[in-house]
N, CA, C and O atoms as a CHARMM CRD file, in Angstrom:
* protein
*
  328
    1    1 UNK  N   -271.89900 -27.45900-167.30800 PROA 1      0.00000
    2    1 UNK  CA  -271.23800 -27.43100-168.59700 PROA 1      0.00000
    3    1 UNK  C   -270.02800 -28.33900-168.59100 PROA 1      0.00000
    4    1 UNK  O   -269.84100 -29.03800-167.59600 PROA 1      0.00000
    5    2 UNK  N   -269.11600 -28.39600-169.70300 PROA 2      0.00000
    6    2 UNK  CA  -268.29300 -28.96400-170.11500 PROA 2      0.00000
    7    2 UNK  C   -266.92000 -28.90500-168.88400 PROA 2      0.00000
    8    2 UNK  O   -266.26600 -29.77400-168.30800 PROA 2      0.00000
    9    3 UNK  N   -266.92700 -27.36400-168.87200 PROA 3      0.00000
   10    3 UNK  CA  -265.53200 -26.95000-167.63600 PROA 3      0.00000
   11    3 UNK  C   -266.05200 -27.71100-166.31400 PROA 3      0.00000
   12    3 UNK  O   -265.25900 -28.46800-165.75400 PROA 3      0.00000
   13    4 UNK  N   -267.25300 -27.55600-165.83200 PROA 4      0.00000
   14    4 UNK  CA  -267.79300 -28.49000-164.53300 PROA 4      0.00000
   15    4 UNK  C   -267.24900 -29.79300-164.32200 PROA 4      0.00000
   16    4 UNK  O   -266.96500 -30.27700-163.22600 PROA 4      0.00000
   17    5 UNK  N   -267.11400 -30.36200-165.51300 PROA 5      0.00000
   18    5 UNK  CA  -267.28800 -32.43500-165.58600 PROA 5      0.00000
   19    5 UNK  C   -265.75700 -32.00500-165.55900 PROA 5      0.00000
   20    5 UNK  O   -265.26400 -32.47600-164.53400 PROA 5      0.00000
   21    6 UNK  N   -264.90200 -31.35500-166.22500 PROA 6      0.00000
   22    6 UNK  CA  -263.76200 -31.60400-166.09900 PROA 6      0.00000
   23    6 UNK  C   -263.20000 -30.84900-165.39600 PROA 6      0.00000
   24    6 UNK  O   -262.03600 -30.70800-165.77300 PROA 6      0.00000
   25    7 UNK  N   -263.53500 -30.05300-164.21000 PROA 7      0.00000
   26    7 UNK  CA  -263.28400 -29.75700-163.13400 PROA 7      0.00000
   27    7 UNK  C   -263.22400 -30.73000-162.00700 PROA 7      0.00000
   28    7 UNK  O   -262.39200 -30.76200-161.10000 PROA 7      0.00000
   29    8 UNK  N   -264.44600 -31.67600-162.25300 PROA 8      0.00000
   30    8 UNK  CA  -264.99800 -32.52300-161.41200 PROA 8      0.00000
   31    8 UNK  C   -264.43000 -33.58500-161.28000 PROA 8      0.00000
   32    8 UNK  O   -264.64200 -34.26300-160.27500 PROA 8      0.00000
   33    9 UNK  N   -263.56300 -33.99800-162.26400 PROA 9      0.00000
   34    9 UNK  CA  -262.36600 -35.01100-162.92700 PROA 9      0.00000
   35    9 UNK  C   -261.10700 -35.11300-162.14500 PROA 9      0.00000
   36    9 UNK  O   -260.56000 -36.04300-161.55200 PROA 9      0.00000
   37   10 UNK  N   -260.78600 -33.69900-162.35600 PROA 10     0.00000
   38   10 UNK  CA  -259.47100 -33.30500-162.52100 PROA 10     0.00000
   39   10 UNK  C   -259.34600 -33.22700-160.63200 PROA 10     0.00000
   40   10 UNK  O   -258.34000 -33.31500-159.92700 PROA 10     0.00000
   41   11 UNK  N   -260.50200 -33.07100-160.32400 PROA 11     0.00000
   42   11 UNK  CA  -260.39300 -32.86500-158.59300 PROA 11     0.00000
   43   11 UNK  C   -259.72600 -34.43200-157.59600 PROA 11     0.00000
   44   11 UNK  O   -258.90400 -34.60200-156.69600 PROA 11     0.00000
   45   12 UNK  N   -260.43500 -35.10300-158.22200 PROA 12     0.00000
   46   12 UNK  CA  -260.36100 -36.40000-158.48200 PROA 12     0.00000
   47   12 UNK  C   -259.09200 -37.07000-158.46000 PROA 12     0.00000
   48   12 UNK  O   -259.09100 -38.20200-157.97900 PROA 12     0.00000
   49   13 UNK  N   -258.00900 -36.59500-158.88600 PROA 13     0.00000
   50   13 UNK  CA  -256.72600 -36.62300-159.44600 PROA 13     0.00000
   51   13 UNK  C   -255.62100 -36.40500-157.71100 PROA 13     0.00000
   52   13 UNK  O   -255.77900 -35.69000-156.72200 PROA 13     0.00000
   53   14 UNK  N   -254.76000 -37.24300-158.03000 PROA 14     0.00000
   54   14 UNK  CA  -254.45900 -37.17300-156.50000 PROA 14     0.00000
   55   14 UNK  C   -253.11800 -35.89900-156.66600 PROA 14     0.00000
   56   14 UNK  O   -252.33900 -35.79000-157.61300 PROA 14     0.00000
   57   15 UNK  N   -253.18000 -35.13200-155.54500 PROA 15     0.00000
   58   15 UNK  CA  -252.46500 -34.23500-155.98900 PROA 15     0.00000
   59   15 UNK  C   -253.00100 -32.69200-156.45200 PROA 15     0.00000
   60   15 UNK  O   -252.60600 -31.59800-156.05000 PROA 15     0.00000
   61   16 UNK  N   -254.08700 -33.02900-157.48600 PROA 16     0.00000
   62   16 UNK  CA  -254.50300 -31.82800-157.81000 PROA 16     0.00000
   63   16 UNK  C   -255.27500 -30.52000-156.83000 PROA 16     0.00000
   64   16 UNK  O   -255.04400 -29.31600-156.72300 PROA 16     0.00000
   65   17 UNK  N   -256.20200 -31.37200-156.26100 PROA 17     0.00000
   66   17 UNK  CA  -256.71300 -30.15900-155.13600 PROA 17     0.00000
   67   17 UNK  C   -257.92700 -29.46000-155.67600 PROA 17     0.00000
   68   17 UNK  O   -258.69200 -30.08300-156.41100 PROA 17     0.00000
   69   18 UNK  N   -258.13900 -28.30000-155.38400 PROA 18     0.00000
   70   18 UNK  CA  -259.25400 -27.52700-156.38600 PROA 18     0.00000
   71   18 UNK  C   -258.43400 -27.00700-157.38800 PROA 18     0.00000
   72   18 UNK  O   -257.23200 -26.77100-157.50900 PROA 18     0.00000
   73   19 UNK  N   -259.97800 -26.84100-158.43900 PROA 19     0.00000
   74   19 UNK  CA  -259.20900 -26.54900-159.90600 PROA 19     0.00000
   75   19 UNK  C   -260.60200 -25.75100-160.54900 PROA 19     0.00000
   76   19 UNK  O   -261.78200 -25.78700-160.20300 PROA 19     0.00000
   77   20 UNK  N   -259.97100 -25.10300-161.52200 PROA 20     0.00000
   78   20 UNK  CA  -260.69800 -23.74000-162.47400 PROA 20     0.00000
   79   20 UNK  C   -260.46000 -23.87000-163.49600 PROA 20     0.00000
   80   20 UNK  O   -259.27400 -23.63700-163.72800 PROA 20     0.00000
   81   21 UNK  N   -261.17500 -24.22400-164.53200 PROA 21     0.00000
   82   21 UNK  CA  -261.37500 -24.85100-165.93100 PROA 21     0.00000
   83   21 UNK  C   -261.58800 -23.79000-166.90500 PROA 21     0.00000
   84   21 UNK  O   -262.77200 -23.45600-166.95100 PROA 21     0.00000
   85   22 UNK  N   -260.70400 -23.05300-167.82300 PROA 22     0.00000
   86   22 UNK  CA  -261.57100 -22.34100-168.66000 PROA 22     0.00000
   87   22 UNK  C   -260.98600 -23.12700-170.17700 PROA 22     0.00000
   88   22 UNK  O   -259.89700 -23.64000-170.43200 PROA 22     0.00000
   89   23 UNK  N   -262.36300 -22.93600-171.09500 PROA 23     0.00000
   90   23 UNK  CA  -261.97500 -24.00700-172.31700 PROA 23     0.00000
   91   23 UNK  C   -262.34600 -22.79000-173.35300 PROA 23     0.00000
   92   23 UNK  O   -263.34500 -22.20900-173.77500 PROA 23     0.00000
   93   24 UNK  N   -260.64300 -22.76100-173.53000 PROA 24     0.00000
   94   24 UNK  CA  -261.21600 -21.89700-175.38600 PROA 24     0.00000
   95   24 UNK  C   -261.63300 -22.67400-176.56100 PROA 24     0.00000
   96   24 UNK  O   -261.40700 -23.71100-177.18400 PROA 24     0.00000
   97   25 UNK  N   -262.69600 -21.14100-176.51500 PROA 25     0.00000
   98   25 UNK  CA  -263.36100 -22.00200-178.36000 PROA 25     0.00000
   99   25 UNK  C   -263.34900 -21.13300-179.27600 PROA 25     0.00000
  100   25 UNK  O   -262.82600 -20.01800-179.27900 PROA 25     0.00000
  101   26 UNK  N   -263.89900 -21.62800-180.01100 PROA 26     0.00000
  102   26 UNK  CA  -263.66400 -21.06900-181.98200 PROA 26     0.00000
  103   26 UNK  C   -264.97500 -21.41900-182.62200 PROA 26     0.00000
  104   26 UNK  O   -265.30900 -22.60400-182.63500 PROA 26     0.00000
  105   27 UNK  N   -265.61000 -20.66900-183.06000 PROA 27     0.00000
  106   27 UNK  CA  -266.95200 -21.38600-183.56400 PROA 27     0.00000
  107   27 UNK  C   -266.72400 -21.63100-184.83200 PROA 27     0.00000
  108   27 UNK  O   -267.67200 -22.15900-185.41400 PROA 27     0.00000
  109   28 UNK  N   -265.42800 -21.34700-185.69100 PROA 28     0.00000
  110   28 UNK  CA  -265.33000 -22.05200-187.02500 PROA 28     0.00000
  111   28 UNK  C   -264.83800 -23.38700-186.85100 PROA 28     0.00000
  112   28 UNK  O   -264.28700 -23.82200-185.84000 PROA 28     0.00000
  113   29 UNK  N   -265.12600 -24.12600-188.12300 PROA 29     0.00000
  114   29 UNK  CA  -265.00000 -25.56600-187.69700 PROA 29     0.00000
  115   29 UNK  C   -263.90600 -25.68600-188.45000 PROA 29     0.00000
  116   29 UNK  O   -264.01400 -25.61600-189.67400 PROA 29     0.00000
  117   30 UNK  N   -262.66100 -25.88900-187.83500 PROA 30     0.00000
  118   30 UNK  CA  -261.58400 -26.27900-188.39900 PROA 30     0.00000
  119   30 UNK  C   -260.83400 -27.84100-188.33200 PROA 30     0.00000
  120   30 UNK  O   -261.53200 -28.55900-187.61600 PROA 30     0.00000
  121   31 UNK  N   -259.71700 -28.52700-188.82000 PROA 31     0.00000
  122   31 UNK  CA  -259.91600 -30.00300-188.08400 PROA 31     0.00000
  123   31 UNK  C   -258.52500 -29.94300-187.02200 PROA 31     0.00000
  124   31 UNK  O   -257.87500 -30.96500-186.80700 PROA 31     0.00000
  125   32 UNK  N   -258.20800 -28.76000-186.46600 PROA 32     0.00000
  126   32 UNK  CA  -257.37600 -28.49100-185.21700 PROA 32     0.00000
  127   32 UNK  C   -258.14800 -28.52600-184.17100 PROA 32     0.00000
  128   32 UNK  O   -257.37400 -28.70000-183.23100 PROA 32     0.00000
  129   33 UNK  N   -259.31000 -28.45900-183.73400 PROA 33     0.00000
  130   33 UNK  CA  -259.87900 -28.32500-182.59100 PROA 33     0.00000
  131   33 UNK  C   -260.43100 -29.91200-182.59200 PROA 33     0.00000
  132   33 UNK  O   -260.64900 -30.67900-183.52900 PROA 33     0.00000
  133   34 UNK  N   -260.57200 -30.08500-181.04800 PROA 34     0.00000
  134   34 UNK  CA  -260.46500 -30.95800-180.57000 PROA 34     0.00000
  135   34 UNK  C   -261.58000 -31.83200-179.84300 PROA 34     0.00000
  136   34 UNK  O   -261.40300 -32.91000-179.27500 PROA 34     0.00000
  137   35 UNK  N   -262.83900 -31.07800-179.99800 PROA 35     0.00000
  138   35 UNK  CA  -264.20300 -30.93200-179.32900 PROA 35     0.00000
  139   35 UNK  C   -265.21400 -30.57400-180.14000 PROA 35     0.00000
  140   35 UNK  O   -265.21600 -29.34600-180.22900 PROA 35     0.00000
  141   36 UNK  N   -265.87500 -30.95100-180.62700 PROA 36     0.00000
  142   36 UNK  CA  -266.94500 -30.33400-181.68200 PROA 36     0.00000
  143   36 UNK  C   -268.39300 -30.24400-180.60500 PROA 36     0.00000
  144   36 UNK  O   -268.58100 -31.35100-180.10100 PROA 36     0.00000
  145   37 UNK  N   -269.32100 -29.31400-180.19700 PROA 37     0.00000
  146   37 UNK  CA  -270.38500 -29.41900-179.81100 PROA 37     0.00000
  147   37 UNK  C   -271.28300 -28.58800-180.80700 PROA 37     0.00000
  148   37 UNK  O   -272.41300 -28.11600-180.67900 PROA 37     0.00000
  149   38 UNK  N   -270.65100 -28.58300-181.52800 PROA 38     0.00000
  150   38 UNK  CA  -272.15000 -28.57000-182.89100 PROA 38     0.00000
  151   38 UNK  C   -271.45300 -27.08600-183.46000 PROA 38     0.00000
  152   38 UNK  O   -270.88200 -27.18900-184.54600 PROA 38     0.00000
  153   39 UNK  N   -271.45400 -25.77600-182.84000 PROA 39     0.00000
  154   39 UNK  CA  -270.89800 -25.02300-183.57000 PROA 39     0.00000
  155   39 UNK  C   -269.90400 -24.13200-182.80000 PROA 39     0.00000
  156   39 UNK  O   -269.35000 -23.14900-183.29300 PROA 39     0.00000
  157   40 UNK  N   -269.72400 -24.61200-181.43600 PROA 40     0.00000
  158   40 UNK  CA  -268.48200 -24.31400-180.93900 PROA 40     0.00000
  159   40 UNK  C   -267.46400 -25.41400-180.85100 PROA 40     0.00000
  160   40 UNK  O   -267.83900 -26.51400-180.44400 PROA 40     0.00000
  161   41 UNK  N   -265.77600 -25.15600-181.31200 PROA 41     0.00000
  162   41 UNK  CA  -265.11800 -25.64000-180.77600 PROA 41     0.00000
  163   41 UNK  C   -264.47100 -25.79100-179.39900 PROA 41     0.00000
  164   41 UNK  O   -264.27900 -24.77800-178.72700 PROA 41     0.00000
  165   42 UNK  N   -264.16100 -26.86800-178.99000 PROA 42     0.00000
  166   42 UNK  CA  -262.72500 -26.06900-177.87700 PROA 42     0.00000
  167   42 UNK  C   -261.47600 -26.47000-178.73800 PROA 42     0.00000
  168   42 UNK  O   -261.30100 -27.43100-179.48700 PROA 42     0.00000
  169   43 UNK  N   -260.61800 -25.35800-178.36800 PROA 43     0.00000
  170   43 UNK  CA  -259.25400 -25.20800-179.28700 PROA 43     0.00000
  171   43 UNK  C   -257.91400 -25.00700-178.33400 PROA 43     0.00000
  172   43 UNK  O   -256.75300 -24.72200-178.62900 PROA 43     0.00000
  173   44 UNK  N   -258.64200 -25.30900-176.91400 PROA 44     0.00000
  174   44 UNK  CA  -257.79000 -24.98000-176.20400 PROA 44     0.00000
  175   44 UNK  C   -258.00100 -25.42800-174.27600 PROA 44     0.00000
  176   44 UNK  O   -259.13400 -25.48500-173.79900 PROA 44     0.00000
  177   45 UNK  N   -257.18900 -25.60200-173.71300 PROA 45     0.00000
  178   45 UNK  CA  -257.82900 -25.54800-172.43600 PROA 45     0.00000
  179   45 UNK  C   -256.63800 -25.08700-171.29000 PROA 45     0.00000
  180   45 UNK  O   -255.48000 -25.49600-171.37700 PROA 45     0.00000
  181   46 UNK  N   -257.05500 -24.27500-170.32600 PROA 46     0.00000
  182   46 UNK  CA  -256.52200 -23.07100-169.12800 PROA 46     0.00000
  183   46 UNK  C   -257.13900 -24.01700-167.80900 PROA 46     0.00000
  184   46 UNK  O   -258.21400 -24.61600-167.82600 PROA 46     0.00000
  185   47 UNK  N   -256.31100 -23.98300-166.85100 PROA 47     0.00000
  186   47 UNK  CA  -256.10200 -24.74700-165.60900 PROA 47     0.00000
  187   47 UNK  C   -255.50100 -24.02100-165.03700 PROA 47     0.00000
  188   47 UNK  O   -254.48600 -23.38100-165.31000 PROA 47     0.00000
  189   48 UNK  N   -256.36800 -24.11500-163.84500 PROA 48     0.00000
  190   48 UNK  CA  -255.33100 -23.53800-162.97800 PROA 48     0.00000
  191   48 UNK  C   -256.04000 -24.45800-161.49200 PROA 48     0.00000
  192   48 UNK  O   -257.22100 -24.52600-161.15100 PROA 48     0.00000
  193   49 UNK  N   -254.89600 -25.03900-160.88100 PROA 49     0.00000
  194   49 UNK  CA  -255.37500 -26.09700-159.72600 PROA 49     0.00000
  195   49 UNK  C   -254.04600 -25.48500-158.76100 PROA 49     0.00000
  196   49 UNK  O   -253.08500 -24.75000-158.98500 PROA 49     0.00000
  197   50 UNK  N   -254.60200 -26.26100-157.52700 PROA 50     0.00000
  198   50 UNK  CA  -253.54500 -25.57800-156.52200 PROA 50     0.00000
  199   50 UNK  C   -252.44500 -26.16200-156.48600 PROA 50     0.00000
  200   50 UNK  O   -251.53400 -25.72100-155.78600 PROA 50     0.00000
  201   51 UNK  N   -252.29400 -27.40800-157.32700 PROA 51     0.00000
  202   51 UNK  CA  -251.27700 -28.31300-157.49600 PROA 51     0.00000
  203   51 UNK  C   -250.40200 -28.10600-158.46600 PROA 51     0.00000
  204   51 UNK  O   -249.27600 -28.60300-158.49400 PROA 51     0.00000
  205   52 UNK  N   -250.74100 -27.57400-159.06500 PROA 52     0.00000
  206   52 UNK  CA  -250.14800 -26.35500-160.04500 PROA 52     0.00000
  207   52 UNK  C   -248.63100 -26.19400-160.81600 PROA 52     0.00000
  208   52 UNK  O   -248.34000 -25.88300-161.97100 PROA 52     0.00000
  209   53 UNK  N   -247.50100 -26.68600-159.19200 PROA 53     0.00000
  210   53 UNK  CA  -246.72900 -26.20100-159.02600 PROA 53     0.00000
  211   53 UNK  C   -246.12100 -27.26300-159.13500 PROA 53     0.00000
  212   53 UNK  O   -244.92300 -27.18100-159.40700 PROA 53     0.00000
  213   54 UNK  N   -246.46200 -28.01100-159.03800 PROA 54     0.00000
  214   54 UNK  CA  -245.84400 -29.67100-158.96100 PROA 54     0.00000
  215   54 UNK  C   -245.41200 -30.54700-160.43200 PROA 54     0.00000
  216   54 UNK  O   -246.37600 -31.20000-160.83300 PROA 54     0.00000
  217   55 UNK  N   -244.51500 -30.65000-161.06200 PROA 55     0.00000
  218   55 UNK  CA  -244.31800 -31.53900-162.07800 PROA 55     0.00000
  219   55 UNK  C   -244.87300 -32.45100-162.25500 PROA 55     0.00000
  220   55 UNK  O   -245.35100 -32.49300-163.38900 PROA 55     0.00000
  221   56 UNK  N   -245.15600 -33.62600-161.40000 PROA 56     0.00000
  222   56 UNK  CA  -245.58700 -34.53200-161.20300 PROA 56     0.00000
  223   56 UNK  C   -247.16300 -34.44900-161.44100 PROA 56     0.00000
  224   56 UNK  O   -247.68100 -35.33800-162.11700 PROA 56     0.00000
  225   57 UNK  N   -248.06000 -33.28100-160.84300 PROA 57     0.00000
  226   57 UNK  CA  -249.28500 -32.73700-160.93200 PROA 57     0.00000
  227   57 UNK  C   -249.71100 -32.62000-162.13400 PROA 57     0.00000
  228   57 UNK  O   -250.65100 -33.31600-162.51700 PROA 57     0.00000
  229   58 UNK  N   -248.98300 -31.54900-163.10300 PROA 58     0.00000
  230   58 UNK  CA  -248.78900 -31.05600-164.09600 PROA 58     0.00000
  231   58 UNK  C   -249.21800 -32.47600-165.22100 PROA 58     0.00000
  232   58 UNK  O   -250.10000 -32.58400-166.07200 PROA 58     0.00000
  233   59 UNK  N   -248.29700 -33.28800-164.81600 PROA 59     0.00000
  234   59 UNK  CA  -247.94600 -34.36400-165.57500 PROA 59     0.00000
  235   59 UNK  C   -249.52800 -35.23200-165.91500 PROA 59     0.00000
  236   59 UNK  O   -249.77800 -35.63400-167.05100 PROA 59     0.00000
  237   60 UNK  N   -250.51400 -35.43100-164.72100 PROA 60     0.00000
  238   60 UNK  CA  -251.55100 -35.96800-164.95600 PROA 60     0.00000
  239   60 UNK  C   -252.58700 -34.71000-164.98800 PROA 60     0.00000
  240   60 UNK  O   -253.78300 -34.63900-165.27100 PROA 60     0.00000
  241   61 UNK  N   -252.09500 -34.22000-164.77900 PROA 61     0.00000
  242   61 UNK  CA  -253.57300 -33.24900-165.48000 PROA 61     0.00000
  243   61 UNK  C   -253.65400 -33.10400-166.96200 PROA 61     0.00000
  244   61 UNK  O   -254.62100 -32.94100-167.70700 PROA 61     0.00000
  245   62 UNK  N   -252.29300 -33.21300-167.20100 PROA 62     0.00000
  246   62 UNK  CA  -251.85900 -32.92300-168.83400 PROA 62     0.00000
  247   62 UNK  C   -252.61100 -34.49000-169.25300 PROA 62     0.00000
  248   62 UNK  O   -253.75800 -34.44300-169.69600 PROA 62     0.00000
  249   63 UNK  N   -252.04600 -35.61500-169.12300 PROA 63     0.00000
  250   63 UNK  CA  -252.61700 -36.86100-168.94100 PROA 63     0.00000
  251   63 UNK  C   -254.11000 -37.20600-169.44300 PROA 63     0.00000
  252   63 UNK  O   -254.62100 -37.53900-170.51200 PROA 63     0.00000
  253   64 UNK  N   -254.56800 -36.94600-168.07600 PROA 64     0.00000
  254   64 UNK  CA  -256.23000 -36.82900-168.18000 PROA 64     0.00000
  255   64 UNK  C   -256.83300 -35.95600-169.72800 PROA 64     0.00000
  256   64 UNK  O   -257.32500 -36.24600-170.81800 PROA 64     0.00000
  257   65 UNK  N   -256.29500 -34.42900-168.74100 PROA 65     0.00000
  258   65 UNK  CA  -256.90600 -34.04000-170.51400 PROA 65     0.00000
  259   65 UNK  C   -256.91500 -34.71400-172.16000 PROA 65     0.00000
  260   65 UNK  O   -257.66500 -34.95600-173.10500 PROA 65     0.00000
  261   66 UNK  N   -255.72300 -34.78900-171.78000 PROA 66     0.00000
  262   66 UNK  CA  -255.47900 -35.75200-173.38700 PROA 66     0.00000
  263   66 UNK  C   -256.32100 -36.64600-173.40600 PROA 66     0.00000
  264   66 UNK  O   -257.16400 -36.70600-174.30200 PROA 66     0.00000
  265   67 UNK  N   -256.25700 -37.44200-172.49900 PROA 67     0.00000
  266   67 UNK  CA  -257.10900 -39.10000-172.84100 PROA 67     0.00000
  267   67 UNK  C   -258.30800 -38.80500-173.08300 PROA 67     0.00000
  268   67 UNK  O   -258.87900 -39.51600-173.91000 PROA 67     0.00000
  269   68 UNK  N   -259.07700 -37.67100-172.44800 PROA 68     0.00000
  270   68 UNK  CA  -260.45000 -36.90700-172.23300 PROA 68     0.00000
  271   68 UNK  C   -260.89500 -36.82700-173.66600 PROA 68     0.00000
  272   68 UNK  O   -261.90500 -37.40800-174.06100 PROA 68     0.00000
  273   69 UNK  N   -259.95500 -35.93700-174.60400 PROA 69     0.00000
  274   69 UNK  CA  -260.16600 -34.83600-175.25100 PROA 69     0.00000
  275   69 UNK  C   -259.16600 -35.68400-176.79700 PROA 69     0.00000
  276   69 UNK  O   -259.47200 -35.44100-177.96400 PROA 69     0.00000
  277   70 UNK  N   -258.48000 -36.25300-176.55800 PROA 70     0.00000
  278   70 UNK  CA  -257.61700 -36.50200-177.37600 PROA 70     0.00000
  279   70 UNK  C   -256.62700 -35.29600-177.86700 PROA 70     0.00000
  280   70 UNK  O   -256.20400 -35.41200-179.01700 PROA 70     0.00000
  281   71 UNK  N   -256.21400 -34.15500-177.12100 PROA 71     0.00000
  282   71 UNK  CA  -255.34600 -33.70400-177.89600 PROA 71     0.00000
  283   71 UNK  C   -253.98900 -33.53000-177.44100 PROA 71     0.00000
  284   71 UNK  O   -253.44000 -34.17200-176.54500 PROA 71     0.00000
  285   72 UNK  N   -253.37100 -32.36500-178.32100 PROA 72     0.00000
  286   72 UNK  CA  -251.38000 -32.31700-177.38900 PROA 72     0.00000
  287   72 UNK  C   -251.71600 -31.46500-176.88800 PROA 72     0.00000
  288   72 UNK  O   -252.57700 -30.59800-177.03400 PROA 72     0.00000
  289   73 UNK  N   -250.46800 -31.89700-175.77500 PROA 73     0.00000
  290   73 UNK  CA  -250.43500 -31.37000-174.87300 PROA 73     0.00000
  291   73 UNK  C   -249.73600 -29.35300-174.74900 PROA 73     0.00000
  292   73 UNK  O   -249.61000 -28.59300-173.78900 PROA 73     0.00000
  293   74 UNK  N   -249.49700 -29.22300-176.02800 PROA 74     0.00000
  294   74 UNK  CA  -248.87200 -28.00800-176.04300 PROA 74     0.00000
  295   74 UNK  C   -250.63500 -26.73800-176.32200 PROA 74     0.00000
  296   74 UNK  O   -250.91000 -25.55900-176.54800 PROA 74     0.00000
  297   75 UNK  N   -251.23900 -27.93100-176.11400 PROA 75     0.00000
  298   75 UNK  CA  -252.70100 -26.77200-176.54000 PROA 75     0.00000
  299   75 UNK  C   -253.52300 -26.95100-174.53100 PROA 75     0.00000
  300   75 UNK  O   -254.73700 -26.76000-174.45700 PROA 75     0.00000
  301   76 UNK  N   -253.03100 -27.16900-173.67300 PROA 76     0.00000
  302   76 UNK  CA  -253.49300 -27.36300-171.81200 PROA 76     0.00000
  303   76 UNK  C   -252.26900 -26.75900-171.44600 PROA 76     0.00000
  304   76 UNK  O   -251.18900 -27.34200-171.54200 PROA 76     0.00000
  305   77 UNK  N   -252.48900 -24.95700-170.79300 PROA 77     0.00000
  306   77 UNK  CA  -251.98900 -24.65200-170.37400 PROA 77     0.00000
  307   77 UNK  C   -252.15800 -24.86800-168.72600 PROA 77     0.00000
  308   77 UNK  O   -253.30800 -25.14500-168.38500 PROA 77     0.00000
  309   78 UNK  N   -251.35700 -24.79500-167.86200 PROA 78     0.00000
  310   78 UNK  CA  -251.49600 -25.55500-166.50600 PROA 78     0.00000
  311   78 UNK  C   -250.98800 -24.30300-165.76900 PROA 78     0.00000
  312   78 UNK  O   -249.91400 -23.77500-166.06200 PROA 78     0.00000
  313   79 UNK  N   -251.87100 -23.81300-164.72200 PROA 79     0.00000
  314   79 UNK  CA  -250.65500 -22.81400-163.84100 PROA 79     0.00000
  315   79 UNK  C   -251.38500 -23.17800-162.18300 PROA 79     0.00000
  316   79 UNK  O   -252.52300 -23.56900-161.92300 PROA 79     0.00000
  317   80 UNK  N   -250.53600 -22.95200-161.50300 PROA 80     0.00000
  318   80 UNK  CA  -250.61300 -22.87100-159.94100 PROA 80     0.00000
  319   80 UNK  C   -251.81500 -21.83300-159.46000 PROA 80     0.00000
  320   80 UNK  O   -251.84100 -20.71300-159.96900 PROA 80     0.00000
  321   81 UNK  N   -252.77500 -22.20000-158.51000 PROA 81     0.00000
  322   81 UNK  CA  -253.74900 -21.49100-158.02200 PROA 81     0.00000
  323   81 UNK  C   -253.15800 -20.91100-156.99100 PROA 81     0.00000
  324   81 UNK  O   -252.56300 -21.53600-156.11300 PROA 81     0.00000
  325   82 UNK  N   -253.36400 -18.93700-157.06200 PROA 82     0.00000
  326   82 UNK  CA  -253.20900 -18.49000-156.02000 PROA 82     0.00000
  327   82 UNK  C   -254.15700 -18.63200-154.66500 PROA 82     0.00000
  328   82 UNK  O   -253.82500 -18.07400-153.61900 PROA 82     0.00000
């Protein structure tokens, strides 16, 4: 699925480490969401990588997503993997 490829991305990323993708959706079609796959949105996206903790980390994961996905960054929440 979708969380896989951008798991698979984000691993990729120097710094990041392993990472856990969950992507909220909305199946109404509104023009805030950011992903259309026909009748789910994603409206949102949850990270959590072991790099987590790092500003600098933070900074391109936030990065990537955007360029990915096109959206802001106040909708990729980022937290540190226990």
């Amino acid at each position: 699925m979708l969380e896989e490829k951008l798991e698979a991305l984000l691993e990729n990323v120097d710094g990041v480490g392993k990472v856990q993708v969950i992507l909220m959706t909305d199946e109404k079609k509104d023009g805030q969401s950011f992903y259309n796959s026909g009748t789910i949105q994603v409206t949102g996206v949850l990270i959590s990588a072991e790099g987590g903790g790092d500003p600098v980390v933070i900074r391109e994961i936030q990065e990537a997503v955007m360029a990915l996905f096109q959206v802001d960054a106040h909708r990729i929440r980022i937290m540190k993997m226990k």
